[in-house]
SEBAVO-955983 format. One line per field, with one value per residue: residue number from 1; residue in one letter; x, y, z of N, C-alpha, C in turn. Coordinates in Angstrom, 2 decimals. Atoms other than C-alpha are relative to their C-alpha. Example, Ala and Ser with C-alpha at 12.3 -4.5 7.8 and 13.67 -1.06 7.14 Angstrom:
% SEBAVO-955983
resi: (1	2)
resn: (A	S)
n_X: (0.89	-0.82)
n_Y: (-1.19	-1.19)
n_Z: (0.00	-0.06)
ca_X: (12.30	13.67)
ca_Y: (-4.50	-1.06)
ca_Z: (7.80	7.14)
c_X: (0.90	-0.77)
c_Y: (1.20	1.09)
c_Z: (0.00	0.73)
% end
This chain:
% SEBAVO-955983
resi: (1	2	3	4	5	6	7	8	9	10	11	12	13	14	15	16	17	18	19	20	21	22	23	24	25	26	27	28	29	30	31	32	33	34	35	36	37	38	39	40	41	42	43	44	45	46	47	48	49	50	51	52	53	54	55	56	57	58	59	60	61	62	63	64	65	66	67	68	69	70	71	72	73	74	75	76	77	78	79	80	81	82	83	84	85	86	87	88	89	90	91	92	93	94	95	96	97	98	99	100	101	102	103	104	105	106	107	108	109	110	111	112	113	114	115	116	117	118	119	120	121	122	123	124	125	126	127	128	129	130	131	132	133	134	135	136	137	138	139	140	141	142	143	144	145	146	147	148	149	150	151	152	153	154	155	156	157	158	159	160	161	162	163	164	165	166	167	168	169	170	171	172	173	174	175	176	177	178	179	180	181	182	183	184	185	186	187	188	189	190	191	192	193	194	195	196	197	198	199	200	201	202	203	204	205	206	207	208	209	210	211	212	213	214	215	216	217	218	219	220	221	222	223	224	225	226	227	228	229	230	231	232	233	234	235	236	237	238	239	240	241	242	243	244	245	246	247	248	249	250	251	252	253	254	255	256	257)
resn: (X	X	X	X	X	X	X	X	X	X	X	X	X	X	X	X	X	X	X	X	X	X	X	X	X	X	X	X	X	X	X	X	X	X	X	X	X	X	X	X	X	X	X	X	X	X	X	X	X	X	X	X	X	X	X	X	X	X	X	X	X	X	X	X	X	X	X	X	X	X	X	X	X	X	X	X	X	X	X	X	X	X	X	X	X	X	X	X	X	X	X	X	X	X	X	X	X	X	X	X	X	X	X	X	X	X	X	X	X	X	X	X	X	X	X	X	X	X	X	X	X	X	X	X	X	X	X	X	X	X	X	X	X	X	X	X	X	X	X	X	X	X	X	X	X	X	X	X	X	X	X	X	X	X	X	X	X	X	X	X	X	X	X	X	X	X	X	X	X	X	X	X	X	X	X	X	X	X	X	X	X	X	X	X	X	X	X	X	X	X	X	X	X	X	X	X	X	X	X	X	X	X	X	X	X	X	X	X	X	X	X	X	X	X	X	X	X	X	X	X	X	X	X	X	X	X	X	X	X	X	X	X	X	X	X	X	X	X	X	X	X	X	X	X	X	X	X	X	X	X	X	X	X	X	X	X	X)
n_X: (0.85	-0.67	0.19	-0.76	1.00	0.62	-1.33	-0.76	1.21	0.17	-1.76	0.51	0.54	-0.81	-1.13	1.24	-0.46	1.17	-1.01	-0.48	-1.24	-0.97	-0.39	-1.04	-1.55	-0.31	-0.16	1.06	1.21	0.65	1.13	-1.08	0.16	1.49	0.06	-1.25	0.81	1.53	-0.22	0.37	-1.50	-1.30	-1.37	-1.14	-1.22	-0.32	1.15	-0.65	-0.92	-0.36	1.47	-0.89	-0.74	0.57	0.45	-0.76	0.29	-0.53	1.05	1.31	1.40	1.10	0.64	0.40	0.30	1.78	-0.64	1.22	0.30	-1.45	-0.62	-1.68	-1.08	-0.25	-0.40	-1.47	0.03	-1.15	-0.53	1.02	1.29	0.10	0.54	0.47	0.29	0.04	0.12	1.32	-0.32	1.53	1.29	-0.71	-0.37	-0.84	-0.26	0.41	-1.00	0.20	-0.78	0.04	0.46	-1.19	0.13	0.48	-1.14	-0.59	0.22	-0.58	-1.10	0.99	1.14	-0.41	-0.08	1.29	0.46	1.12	-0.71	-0.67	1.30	0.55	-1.41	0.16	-0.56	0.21	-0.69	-0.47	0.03	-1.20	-0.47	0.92	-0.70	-0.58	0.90	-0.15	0.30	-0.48	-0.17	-0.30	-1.24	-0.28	-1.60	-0.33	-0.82	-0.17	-0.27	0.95	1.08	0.14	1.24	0.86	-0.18	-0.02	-1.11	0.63	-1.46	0.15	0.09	-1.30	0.08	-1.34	-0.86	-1.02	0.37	0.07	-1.29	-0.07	-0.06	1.43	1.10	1.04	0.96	-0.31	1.12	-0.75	0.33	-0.73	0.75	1.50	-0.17	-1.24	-0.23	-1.33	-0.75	-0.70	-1.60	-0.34	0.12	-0.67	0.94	0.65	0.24	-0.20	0.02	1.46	-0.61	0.84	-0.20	-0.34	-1.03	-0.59	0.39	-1.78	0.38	0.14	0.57	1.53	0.18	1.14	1.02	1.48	0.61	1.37	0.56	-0.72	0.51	-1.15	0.06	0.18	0.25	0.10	0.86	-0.60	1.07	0.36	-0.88	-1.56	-0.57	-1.11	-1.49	0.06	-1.43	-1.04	-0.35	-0.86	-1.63	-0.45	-0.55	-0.63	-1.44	-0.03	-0.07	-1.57	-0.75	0.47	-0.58	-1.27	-0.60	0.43	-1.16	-1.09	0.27	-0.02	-1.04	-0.71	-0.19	-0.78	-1.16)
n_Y: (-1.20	-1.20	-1.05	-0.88	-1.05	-0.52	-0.62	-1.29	-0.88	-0.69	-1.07	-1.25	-0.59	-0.24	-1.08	-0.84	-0.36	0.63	1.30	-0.68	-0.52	1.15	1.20	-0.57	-0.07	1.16	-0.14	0.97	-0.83	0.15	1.42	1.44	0.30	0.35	1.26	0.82	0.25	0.83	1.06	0.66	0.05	0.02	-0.66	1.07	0.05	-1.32	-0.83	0.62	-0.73	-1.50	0.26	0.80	-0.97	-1.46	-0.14	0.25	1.09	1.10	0.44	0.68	-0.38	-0.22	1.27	0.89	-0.35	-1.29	-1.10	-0.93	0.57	0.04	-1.39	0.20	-0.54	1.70	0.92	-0.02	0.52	0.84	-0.28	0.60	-0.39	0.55	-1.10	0.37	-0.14	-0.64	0.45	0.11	-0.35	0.40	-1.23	-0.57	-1.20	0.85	0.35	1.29	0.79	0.75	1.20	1.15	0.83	1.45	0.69	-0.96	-0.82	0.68	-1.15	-0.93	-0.33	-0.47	-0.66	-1.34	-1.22	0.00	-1.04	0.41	0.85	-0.82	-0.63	1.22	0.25	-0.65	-1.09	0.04	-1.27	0.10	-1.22	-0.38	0.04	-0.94	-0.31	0.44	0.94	1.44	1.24	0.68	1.19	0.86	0.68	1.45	0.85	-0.42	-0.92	-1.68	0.40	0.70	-0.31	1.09	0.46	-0.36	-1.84	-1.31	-0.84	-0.80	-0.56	-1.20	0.20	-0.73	-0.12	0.36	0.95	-0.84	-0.25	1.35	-0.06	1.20	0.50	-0.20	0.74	-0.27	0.70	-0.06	0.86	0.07	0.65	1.72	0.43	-0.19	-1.16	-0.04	-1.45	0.25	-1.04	-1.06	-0.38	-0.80	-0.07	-0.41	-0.49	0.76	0.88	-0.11	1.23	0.29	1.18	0.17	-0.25	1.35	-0.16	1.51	-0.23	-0.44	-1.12	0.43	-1.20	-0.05	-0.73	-1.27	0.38	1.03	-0.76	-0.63	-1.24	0.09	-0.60	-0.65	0.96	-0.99	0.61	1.55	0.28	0.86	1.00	-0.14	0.92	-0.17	-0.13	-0.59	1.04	0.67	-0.71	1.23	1.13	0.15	-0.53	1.05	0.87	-1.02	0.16	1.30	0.09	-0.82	1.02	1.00	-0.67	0.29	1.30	0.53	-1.09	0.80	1.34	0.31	-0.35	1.71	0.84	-0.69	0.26)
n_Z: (0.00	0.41	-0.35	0.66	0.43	-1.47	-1.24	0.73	0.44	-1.45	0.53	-0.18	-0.76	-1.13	0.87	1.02	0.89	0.69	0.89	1.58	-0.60	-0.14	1.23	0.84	-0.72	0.72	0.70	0.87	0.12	-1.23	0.44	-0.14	-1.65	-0.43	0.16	-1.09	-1.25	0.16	-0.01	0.66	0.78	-0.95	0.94	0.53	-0.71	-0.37	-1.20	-1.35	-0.74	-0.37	-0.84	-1.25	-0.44	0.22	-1.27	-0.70	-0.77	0.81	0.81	-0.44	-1.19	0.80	0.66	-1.20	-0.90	-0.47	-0.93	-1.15	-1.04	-1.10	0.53	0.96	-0.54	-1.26	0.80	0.22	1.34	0.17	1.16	1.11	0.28	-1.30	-1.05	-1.29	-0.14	-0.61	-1.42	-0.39	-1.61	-0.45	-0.43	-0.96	1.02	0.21	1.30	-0.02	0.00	1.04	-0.41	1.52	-0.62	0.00	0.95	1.44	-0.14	0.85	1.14	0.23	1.23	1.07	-0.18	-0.45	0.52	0.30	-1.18	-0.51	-1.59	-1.17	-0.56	-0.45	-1.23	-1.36	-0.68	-1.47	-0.74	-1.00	-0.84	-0.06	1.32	0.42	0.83	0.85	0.47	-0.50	0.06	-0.87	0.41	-0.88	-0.36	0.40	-0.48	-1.49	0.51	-0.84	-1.63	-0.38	0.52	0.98	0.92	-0.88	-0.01	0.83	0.24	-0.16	0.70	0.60	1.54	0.30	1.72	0.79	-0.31	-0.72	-1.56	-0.52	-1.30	-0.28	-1.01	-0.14	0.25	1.10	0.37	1.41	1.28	0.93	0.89	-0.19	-1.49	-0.47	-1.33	-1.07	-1.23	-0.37	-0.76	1.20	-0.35	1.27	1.19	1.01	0.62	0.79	-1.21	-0.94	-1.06	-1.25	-1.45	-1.44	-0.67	-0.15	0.47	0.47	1.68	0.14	0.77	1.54	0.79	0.61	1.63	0.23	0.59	-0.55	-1.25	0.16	-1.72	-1.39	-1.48	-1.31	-0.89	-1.39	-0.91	0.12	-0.85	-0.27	-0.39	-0.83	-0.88	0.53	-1.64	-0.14	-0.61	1.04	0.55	0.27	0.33	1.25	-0.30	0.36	1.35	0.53	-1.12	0.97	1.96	-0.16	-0.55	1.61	1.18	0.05	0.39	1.71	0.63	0.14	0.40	1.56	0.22	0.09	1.17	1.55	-0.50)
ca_X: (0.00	1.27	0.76	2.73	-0.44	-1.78	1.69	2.79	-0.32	-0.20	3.70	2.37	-0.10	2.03	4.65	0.85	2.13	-0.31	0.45	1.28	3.70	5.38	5.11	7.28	9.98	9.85	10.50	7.32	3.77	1.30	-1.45	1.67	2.20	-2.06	-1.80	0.91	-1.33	-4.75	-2.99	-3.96	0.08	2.93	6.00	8.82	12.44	13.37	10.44	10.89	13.92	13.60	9.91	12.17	14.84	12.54	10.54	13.51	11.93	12.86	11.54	10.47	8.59	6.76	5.97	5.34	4.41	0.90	2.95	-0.01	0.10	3.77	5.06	7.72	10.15	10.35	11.25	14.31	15.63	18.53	21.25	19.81	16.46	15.42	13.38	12.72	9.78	9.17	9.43	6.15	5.33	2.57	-0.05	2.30	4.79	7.35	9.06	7.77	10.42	9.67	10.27	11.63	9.66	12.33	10.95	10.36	14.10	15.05	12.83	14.08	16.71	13.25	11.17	13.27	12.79	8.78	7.17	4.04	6.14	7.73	3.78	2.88	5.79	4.85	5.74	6.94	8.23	10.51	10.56	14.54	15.03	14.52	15.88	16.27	14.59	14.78	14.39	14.72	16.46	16.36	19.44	21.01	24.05	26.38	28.57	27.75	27.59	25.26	22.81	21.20	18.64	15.16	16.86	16.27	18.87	17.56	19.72	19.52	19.33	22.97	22.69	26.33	29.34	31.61	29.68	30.91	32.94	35.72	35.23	31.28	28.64	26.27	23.90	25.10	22.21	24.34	23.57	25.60	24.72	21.72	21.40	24.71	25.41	29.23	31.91	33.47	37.48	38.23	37.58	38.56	37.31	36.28	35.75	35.30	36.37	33.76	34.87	32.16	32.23	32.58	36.79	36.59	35.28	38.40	37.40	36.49	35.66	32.61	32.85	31.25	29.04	27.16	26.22	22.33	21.68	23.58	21.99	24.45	23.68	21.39	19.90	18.69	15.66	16.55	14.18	12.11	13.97	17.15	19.20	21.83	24.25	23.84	26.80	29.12	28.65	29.13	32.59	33.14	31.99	34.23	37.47	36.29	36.04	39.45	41.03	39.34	41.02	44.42	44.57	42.88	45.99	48.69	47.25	47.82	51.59	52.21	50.97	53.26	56.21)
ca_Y: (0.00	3.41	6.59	8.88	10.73	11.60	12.48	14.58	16.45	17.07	18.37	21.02	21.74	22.12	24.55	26.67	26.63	25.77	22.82	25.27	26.75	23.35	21.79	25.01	24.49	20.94	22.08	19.74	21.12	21.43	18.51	16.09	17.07	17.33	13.51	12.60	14.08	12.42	9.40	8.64	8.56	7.19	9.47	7.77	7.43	10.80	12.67	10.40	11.74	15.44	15.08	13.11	16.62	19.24	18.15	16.62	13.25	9.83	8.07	4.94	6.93	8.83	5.28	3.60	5.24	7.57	10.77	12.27	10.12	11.36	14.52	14.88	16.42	12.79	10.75	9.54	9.06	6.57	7.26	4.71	6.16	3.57	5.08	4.05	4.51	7.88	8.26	7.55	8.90	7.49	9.44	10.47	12.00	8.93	7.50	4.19	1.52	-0.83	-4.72	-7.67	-10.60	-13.72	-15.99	-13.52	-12.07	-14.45	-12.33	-9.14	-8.83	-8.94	-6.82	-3.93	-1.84	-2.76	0.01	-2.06	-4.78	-2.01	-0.68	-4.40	-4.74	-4.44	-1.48	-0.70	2.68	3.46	7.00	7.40	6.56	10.17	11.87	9.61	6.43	2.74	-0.52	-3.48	-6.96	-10.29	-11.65	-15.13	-17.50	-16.47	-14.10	-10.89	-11.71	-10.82	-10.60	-14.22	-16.23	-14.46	-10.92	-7.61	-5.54	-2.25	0.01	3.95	4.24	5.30	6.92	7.42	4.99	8.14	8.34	4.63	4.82	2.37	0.39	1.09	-1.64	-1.83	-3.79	-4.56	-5.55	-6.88	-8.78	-12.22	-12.28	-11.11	-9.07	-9.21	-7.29	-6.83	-4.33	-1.63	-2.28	-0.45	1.25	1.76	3.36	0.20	-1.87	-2.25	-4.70	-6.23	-8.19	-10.07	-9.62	-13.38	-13.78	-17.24	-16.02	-14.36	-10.49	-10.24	-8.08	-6.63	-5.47	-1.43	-2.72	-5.57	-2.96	-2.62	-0.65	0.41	0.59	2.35	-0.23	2.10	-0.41	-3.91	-6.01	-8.91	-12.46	-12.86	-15.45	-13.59	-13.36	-10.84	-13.56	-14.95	-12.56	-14.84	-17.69	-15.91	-14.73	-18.22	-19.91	-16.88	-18.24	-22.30	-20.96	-18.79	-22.11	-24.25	-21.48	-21.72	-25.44	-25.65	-22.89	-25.37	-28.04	-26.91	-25.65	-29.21	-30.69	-28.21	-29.24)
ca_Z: (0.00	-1.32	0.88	-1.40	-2.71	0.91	2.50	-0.50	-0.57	3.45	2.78	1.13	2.94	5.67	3.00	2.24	-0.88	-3.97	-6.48	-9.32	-6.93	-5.94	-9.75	-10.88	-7.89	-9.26	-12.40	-13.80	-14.90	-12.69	-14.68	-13.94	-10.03	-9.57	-10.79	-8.27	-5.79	-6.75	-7.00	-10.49	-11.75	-9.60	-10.46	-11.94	-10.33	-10.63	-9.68	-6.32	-5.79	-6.52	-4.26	-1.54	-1.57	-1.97	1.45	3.12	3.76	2.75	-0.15	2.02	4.60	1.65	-0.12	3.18	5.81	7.18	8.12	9.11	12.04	13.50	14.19	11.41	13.52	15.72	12.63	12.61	9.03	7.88	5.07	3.16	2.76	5.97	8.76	12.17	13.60	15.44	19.28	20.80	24.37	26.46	28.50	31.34	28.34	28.69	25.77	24.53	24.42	21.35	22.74	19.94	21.26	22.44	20.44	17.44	17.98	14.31	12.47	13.37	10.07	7.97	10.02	11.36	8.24	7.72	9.98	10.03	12.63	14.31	15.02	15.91	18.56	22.53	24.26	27.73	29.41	31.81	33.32	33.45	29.84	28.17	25.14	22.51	20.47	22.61	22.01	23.84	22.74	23.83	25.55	24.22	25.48	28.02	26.02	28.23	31.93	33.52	31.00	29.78	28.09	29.42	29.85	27.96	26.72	26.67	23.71	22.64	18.68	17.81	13.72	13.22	13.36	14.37	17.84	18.80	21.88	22.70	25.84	25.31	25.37	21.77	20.49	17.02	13.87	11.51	8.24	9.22	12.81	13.29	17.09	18.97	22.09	22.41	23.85	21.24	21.36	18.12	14.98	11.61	8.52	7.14	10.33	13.85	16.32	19.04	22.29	24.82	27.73	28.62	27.99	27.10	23.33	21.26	19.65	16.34	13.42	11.98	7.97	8.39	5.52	7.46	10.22	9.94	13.28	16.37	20.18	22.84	25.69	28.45	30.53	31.12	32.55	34.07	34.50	37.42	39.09	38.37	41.93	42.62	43.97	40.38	39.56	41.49	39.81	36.30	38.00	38.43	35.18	33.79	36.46	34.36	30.74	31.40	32.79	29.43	27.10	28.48	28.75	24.59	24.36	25.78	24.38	20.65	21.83	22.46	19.44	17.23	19.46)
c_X: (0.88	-0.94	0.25	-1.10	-0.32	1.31	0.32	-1.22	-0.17	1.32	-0.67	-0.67	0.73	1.49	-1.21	0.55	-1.17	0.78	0.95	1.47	1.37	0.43	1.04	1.17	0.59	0.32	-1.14	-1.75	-0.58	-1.25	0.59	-0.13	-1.32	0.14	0.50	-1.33	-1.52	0.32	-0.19	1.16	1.12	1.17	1.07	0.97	0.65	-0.68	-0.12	0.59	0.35	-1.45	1.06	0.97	-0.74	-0.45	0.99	-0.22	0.40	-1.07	-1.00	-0.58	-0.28	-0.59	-0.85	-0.56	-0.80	0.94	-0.57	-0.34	0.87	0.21	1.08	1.12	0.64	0.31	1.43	0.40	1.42	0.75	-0.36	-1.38	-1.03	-0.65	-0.01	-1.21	-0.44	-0.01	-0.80	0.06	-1.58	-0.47	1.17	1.64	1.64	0.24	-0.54	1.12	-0.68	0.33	-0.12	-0.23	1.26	-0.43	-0.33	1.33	0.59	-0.34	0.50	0.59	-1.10	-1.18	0.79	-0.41	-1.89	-0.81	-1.80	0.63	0.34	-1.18	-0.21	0.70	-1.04	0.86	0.15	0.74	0.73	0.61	1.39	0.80	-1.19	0.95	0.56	-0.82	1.17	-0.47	0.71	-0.04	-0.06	1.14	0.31	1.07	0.39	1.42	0.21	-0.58	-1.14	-1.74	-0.38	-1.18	-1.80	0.43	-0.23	1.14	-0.14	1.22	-0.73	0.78	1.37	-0.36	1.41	1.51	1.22	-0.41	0.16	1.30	0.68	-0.56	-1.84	-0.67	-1.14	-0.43	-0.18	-1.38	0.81	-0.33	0.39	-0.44	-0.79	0.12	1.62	0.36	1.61	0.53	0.78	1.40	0.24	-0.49	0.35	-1.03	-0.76	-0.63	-0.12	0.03	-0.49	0.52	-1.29	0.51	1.21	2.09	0.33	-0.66	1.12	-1.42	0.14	-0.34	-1.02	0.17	-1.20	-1.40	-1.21	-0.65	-1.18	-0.70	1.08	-1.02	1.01	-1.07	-0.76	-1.04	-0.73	-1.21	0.29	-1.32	-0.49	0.62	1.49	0.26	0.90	1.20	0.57	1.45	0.94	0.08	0.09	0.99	0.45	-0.07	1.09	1.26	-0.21	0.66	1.41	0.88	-0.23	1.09	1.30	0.82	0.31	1.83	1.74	-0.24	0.29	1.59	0.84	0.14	0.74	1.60	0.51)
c_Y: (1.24	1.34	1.00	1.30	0.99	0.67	1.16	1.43	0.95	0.71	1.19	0.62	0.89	1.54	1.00	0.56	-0.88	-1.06	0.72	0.42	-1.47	-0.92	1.24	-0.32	-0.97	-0.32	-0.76	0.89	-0.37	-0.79	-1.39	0.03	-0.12	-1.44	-0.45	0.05	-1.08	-1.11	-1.27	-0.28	-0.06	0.97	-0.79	0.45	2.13	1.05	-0.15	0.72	1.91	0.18	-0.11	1.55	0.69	-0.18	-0.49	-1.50	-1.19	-0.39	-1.49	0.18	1.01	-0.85	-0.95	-0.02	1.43	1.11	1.04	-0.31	0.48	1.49	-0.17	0.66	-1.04	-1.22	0.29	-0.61	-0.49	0.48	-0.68	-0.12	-0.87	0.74	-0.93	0.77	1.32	-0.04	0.16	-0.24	-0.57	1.00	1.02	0.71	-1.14	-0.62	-1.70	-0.91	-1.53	-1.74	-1.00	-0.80	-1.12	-0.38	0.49	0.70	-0.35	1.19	1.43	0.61	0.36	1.17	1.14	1.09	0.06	0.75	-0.98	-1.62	0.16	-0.04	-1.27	-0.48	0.90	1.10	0.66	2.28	0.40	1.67	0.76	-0.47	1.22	0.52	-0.57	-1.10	-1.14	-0.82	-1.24	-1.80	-0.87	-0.24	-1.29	-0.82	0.97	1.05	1.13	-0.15	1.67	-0.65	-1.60	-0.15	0.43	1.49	0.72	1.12	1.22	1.78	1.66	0.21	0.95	0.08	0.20	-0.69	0.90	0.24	-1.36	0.74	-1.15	-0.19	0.23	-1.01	0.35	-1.26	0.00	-0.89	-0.15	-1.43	-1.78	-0.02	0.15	1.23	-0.82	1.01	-0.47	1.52	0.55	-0.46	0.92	0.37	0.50	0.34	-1.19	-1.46	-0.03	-1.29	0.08	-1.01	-0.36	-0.21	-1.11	-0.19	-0.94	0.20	1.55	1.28	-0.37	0.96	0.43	1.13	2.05	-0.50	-0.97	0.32	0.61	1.19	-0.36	0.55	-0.09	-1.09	1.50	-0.46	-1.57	-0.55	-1.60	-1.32	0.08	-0.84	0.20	0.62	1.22	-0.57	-0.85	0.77	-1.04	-1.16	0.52	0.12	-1.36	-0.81	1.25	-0.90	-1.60	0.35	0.46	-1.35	-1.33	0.77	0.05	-1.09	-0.30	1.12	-0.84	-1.24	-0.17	0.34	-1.38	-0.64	0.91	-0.58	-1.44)
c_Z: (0.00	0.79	-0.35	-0.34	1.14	0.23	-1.09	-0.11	1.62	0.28	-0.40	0.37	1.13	-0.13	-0.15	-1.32	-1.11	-1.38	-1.25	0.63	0.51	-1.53	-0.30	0.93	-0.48	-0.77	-1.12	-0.38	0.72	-0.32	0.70	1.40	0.61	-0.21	0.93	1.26	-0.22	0.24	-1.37	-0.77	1.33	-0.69	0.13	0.92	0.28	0.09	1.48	0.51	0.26	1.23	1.20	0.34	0.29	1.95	0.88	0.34	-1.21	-1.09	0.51	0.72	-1.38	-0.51	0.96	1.36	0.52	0.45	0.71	1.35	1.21	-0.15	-0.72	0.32	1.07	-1.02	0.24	-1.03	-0.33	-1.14	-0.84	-0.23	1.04	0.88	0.84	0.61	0.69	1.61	0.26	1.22	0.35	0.89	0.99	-1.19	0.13	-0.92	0.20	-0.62	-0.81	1.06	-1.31	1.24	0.31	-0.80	-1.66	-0.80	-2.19	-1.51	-0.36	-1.52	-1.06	0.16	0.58	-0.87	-0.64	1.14	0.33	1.25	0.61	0.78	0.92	1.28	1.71	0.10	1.56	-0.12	1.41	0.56	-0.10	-1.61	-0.54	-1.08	-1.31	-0.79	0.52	-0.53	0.99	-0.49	0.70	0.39	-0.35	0.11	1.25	-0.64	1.02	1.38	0.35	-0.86	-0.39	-0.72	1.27	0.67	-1.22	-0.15	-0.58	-1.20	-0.42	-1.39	-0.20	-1.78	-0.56	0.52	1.24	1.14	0.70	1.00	0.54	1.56	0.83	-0.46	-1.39	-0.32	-1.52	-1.05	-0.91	-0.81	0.36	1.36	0.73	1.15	0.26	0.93	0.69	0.37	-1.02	0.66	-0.73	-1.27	-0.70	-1.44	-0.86	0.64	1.39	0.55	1.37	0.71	0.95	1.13	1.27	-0.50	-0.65	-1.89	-0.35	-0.90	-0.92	-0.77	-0.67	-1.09	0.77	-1.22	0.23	0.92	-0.69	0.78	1.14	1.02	0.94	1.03	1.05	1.04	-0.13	1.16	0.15	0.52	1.46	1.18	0.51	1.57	-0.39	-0.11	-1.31	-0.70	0.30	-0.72	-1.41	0.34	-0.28	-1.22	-0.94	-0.10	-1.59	-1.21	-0.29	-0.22	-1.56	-0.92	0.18	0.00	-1.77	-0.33	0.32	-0.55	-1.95	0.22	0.33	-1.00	-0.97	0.42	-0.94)
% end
């Protein structure tokens, strides 16, 4: 379903500017841009794109998405024409914190950029998260201490690579591995390297090109059963996996001997 007619038509509204006056900025006649609006002529590729500059907005939130619904100053819009949903506050004026279901987490990679699965997604709020667009992932394995299977990993929508900080917790979307929530060591203009937390798994690198989305790490909800004291015993399977990785480490300096 194409919204393009409606949204371009409530753009100018919004410019009080009249179609004759937007088909000449457009450089097109004004029979051709009345069509666009009515809806009885999609405009081709490069009508799109001069449409897409003129108002500032992407071409798949004009194709895809009600903008009459959001304030358009709460979109947040991607370099690759990509949007994310707007921030949406509930009654008391708190931001609404998107949740990917556990068992739903797989889909993610297909549904992050379809705003009708964003809409469909629970939503919680939490009072001390303010200023920014949240979401909140599942947790999976034992990579990042304390966090496990049955936690939430609670991330603020980072848009550019140059705001990664080392020795900062993120919540990487990336094409080959789906979610991952690892620790920034380093980056470079064509890569960054990601460490968990866990020591017994070796850092590694992540192509800039397979990075779908970044969330800055800004808090975490933890299962209902989940203890405090549960820390020590990741310390300890930590002290094991440590003690596994330095045996597997003399164990290959033997067989080269």
């Amino acid at each position: 379903m194409s919204f393009f007619a409606d949204n371009i038509r409530l753009l100018r509204g919004k410019k009080k500017i009249s179609q004759a006056e937007l088909a000449a900025q457009l450089i097109i006649t004004r029979s051709a841009y009345a069509a666009y609006e009515s809806g009885r002529i999609q405009p081709g590729a490069d009508i799109l794109i001069k449409i897409s500059k003129h108002f500032n907005i992407s071409i798949d939130l004009l194709l895809t998405v009600d903008i009459g619904k959001y304030p358009l100053e709460d979109v947040l819009k991607l370099q690759d024409n990509r949007i994310v949903l707007p921030i949406v506050v509930d009654k008391l004026g708190n931001n609404s914190i998107e949740v990917i279901p556990q068992k739903a987490s797989m889909g993610y990679l297909s549904g992050y950029s379809d705003p009708e699965y964003i809409e469909s997604l629970q939503r919680i709020s939490l009072p001390f998260l303010t200023n920014g667009k949240y979401r909140a992932f599942p947790a999976k394995g034992d990579s990042m201490p304390p966090f496990r299977d049955g936690s939430y990993i609670i991330g603020k929508y980072i848009e550019n690579i140059e705001d990664l900080k080392p020795n900062k917790s993120y919540i990487f979307v990336t094409l080959n591995d789906g979610i991952s929530y690892k620790r920034l060591k380093e980056k470079s203009k064509k890569k960054i390297t990601v460490s968990a937390d866990n020591s017994f798994y070796e850092p590694y690198d992540i192509s800039l090109g397979e990075i779908v989305e970044i969330w800055q790490y800004a808090s975490g909800i933890f299962p209902e059963d989940f203890e405090a004291d549960q820390l020590d015993s990741y310390h300890l399977k930590d002290m094991f996996l440590e003690l596994r990785k330095d045996i597997r480490g003399l164990d290959d300096k033997i067989s080269k001997l």
